[in-house]
N, C-alpha and C positions, 0 to 999 in steps of 0.2 A: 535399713536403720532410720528411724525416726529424726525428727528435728530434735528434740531431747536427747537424745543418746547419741547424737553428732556433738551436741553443748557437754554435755559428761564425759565426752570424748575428745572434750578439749579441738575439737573439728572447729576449723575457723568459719565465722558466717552463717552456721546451721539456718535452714529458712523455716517460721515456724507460718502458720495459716491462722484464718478468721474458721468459726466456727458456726455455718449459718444454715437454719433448716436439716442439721444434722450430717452437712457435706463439709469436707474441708477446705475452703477458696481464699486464694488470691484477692487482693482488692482490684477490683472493676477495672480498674485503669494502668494497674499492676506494680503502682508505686510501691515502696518499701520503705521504712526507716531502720536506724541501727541499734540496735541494743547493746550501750556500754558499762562495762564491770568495775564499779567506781573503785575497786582495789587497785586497779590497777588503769583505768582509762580506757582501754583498749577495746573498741567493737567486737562482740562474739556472736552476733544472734542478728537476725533481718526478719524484720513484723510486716506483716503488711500495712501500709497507709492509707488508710480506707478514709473513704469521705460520702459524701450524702447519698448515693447511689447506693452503695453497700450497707447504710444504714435502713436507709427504705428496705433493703432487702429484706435487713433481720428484723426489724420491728411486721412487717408483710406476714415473714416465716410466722415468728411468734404469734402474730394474731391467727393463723391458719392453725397452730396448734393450741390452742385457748380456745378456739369454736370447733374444734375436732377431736383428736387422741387425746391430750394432753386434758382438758376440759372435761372428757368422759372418765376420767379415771377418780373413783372415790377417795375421801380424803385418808382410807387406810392404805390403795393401792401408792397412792401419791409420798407416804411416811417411809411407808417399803423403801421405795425409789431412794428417797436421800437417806438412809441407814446405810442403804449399800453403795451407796456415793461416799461418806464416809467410813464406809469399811475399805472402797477401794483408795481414799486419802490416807487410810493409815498404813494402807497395805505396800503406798508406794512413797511415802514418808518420806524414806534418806534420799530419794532421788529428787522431790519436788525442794527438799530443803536445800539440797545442795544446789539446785537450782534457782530457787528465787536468792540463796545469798548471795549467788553469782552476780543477780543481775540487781540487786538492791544494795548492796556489799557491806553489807549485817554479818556479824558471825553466824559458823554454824549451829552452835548450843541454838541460838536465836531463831535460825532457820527451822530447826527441827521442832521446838517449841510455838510456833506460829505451825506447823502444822498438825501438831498433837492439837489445839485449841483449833481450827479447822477441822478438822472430821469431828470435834464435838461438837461444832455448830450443827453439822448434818444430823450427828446422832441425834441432837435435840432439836432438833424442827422436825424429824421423822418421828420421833415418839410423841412430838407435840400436834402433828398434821389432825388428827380427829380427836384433839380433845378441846378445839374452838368452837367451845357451846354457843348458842343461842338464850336468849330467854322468851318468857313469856309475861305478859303484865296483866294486872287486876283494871278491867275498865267497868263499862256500863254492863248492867247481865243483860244476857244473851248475844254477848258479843266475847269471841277468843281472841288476841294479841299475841303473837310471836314476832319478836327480830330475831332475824337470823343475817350470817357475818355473810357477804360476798366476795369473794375477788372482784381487785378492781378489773384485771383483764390483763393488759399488757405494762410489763413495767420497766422503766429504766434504770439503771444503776451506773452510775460515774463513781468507780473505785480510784483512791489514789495510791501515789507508791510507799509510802511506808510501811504498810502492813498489808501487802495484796489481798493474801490469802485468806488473813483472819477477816477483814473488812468484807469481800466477799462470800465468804460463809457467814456474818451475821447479817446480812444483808439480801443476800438472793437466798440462802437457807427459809429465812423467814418467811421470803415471797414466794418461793414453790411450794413451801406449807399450805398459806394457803388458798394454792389455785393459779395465782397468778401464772403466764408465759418471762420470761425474760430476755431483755436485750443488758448486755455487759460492755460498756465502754473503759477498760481498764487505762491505770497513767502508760503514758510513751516511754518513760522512764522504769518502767517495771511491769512488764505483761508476762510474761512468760511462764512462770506458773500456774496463770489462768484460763491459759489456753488449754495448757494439759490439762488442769482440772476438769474444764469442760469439754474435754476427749472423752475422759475418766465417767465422768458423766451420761454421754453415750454411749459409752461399752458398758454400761451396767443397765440399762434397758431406757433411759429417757425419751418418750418420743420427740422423733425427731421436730426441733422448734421449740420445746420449750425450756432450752435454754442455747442463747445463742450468744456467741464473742464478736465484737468487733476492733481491733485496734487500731491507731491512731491517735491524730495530735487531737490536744484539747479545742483548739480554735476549728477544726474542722471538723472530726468524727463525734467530739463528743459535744458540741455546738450542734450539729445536725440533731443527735440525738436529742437532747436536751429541752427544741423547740419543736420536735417532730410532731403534729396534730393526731397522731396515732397512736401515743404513746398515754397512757391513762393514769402514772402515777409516776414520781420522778424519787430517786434516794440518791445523796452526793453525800461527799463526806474528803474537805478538802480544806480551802483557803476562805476565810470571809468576803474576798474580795470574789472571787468565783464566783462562792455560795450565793450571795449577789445578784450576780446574773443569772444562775439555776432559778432561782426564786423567781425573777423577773418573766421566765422563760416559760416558768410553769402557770406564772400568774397571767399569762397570756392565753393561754388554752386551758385556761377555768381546771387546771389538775392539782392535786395537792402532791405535797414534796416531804419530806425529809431531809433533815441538813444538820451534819455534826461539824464542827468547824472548827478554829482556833480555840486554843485555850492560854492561861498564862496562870497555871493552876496554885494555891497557896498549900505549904505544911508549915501549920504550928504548932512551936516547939512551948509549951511553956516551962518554966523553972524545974517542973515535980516530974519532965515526961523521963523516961528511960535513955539515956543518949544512947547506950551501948547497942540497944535494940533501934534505936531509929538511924542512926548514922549510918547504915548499911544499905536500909532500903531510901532513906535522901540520897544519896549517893546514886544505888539505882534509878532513882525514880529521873533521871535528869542524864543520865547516860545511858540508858540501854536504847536501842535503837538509833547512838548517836545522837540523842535527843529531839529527834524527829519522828517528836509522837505528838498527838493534842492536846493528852490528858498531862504530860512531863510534867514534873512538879516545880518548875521552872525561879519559883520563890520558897525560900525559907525564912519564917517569920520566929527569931527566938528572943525569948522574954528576955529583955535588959539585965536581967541579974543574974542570968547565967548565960549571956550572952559569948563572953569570952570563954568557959568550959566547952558550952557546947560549939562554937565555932573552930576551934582548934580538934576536937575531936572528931569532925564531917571535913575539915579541912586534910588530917592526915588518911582517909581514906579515900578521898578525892585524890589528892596525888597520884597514888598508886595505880589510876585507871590510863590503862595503855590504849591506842586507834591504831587497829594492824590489818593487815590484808584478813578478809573473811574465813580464810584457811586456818590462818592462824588462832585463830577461836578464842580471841584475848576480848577486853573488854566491852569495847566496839570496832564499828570498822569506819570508813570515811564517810565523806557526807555522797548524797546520790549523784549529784554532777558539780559540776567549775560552777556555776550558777550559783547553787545553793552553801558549796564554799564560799564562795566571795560575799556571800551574805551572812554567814554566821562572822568569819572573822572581821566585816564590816561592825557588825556590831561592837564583835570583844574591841577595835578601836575607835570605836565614837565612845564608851564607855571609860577608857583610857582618856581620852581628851575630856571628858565630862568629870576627871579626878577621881572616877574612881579608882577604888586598889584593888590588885589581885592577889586573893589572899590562898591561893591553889591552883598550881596548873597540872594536870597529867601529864601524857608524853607520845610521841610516836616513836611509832617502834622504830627500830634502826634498821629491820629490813624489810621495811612497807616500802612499795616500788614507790618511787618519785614520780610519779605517773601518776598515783591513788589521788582520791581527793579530800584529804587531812587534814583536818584541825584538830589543836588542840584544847581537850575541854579545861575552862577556866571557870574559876570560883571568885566570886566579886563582895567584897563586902566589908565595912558596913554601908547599905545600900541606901541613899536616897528615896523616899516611896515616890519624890514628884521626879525621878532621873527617868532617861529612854527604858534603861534597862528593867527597871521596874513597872514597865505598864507595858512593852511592844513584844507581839512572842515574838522569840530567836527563830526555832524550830531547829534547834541544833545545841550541844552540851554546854552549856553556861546557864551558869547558876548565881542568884541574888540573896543575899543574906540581907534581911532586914531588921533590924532591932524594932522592938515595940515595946510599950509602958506597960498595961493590964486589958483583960479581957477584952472590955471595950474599943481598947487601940486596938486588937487584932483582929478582932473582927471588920471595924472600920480599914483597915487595910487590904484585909482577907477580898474584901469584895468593894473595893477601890479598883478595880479596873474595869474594864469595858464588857471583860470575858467571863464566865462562869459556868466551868468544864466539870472540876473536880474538883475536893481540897483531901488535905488529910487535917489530923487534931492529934497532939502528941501529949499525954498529961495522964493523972495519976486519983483525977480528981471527976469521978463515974456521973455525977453532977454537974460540974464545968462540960465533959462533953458531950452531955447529950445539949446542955445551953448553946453552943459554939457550934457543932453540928449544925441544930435548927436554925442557926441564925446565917447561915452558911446560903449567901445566890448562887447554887450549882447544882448539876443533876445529881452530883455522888459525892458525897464524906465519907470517908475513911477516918476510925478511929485506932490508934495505937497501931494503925499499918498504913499503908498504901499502895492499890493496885493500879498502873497505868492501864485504867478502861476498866479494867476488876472485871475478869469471870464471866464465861458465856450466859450463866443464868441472870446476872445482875440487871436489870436495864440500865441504858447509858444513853444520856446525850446530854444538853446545854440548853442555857439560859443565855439572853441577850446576844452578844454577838459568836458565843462559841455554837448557836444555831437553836433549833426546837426537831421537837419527836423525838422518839424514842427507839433505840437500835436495842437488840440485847434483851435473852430473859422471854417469859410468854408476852411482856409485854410489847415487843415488838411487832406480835400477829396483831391487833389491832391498827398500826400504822398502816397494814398491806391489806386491808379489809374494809368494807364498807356496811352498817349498820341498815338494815334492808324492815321498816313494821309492814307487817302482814296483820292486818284487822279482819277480821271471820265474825258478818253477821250471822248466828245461826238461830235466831228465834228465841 
């Protein structure tokens, strides 16, 4: 019986391994850490603690398979590989989901749908692997010009826990498209699905190396990786204050990064928009994942003069969102640890002390174990634009209602914060949003909806501090490639 099917089995402690050069090992030194199921608190799972030994390993491995197997394979054998990477994600669906809710303590609708959008990452960096053209330019005659795209070589990935799986598949999906080796440093707080994947990985033919796990704590496994001098290109997708460091890390060994980061995203509502139609996905867009997501639409910005309609209408669907053990498969489930509790419900009381009102609370269920790590999600409003709560992400279910005068107040609001992830635009009026769109500092507007992250094809990422580059969509293969001119004098 496998480590997975000991965790399915409700088996206490199941030990799961690192994945390095296509062996399954222990860390070096043979430490372990615990993996707990914030439904409930309780340790289920033992990772290995791996630290700079074990990352030399895998970055080692991976450069041996980037100048070897993995490097001689064309970029159609290479598309094969992840098509059937994500046919085996789909194939093992209910157990990966039931798995990572376990250990992220998400429901399972949630679960399952982070992996349906997971094997689409594969599916779509496998059909995308050989269609990253090159061009060719008009220079001096008698001279031909071709660029053509390279891998950088070997690359890093610092995944966190909110979204393992999908974060992972837009991410290393991209970079074995194309060509890259990878090293995976997943969060301490949620690996475990990625280690399966990257089994799943090797049982469908990957050569061995080029893709490899490590787990461990952030200050030591993924600190290694992160400065590793071997490592040729760096993707994180975390905290700004991290991100930070990733940056610093990589700006030391002359590599370029990727960094998707904080967000503290705006939806606005003007007077003309549909409340029937928006109320629902407001409401999602600020609870699903417990609100620990980047893109979370964390502010609601609604016109003054229907201020009071549309608050009272996002108000009575907010209520009704329940935080129950993962099994239970209600609205959300707790936050990932004691930690990240005591900082969302930090905030809902400085916000309390700072006068604001709550003008909606959900509920916890009444038989989520006292063990879980529960909050409950609160709705604030009418919200100060200069208060904490209108400018610091939560990264957890609380939500800001902000009143605003006309266009120009919203916009001016819209992008009054430090961040610029995502917005939506709620209105009636095909003119106003495409005005309020463009005028939008973020990587992604939503009109008349909102998707947190929207859609494997979409690109995604951020402006100022929610980060730069671009995750998501073909344009991602350009962040994992390097632009190589080839000048042909031929007479």
């Amino acid at each position: 019986m496998t480590a997975h099917d000991r965790v399915l089995a409700n088996d206490d402690l199941a030990r799961f391994s690192n994945l390095i050069g296509g062996r399954s090992v222990e860390a070096a030194d043979g430490r372990l850490f615990e993996s707990v199921c914030p439904s409930d608190g309780r340790a289920f799972a033992l990772a290995p603690r791996s630290g700079k030994v074990d990352v030399d390993a895998a970055v080692a491995a991976a450069r041996g398979a980037f100048e070897g197997a993995w490097g001689r394979l064309t970029a159609t054998e290479r598309g094969r590989l992840l098509v059937r990477l994500g046919e085996a994600v789909a194939a093992h669906a209910d157990e990966l989901a039931a798995l990572e809710s376990r250990d992220t303590g998400k429901p399972l609708k949630q679960g399952r749908a982070d992996m349906a959008a997971t094997a689409r990452y594969f599916e779509f960096y496998g059909t995308a692997a050989d269609k990253l053209h090159g061009d060719t330019l008009p220079f001096l005659n008698g001279y031909t010009v071709a660029v053509v795209r390279d891998p950088h070589g070997v690359t890093g990935h610092i995944v966190p826990w909110n979204y393992p799986a999908q974060i992972f598949g837009r991410s290393v999906g991209a970079s074995l498209a194309c060509g890259n080796a990878c090293v995976v440093k997943p969060a301490e707080d949620a690996c475990l699905s990625l280690i399966r994947i990257c089994e799943l990985a090797r049982d469908v033919g990957f050569p061995d190396g080029a893709l490899n796990i490590v787990a461990g704590l952030g200050a030591e496994a993924g600190a290694a990786l992160a400065e590793h001098p071997d490592i040729d290109f760096m993707s994180f997708t975390g905290s700004p204050q991290t991100g930070a460091l990733i940056q610093a890390a990589a700006g030391r060994n002359s590599i370029g990064c990727t960094l998707e980061l904080g967000g503290k995203s705006p939806q606005i509502l003007f007077a003309d928009a549909d409340i029937e139609a928006a109320a629902p996905v407001v409401v999602n867009a600020i609870t699903q994942n417990g609100g620990q997501t980047c893109s979370a639409g964390s502010r609601v910005l609604i016109e003054e003069k229907a201020a009071d309609r549309f608050a009272a209408a996002i108000a009575e669907r907010f209520a009704k969102v329940t935080a129950a053990h993962h099994e239970a498969d209600r609205e959300m489930g707790g936050m990932i640890n004691p930690r990240q509790r005591q900082r969302v419900q930090g905030h809902i009381e400085r916000a309390q002390q700072e006068g604001l009102r709550i003008v909606a609370q959900g509920a916890i269920d009444a038989a989520a174990p006292a063990s879980g790590f529960y909050v409950r999600p609160t709705m604030f409003g009418p919200v100060d634009p200069r208060a904490t709560l209108a400018n610091e992400e939560v990264f957890g279910p609380v939500l800001a209602m902000i009143p605003f005068r006309d266009e120009a107040h919203a916009v001016a609001l819209a992008n009054g914060t430090p961040y610029g992830l995502v917005a939506g635009v709620w209105t009636g009026d095909a003119r106003r949003s495409m005005r309020v769109a463009r005028a939008m500092r973020c990587g992604q507007v939503f009109v008349n909806g909102y998707g947190a992250g929207g859609g494997v094809e979409l690109p995604f990422g951020g402006v100022k501090k929610s980060g730069h580059g671009r995750e998501k969509g073909f344009e991602a293969l350009y962040e994992f490639c390097a632009a190589k001119t080839i000048v042909i004098n031929h007479g």
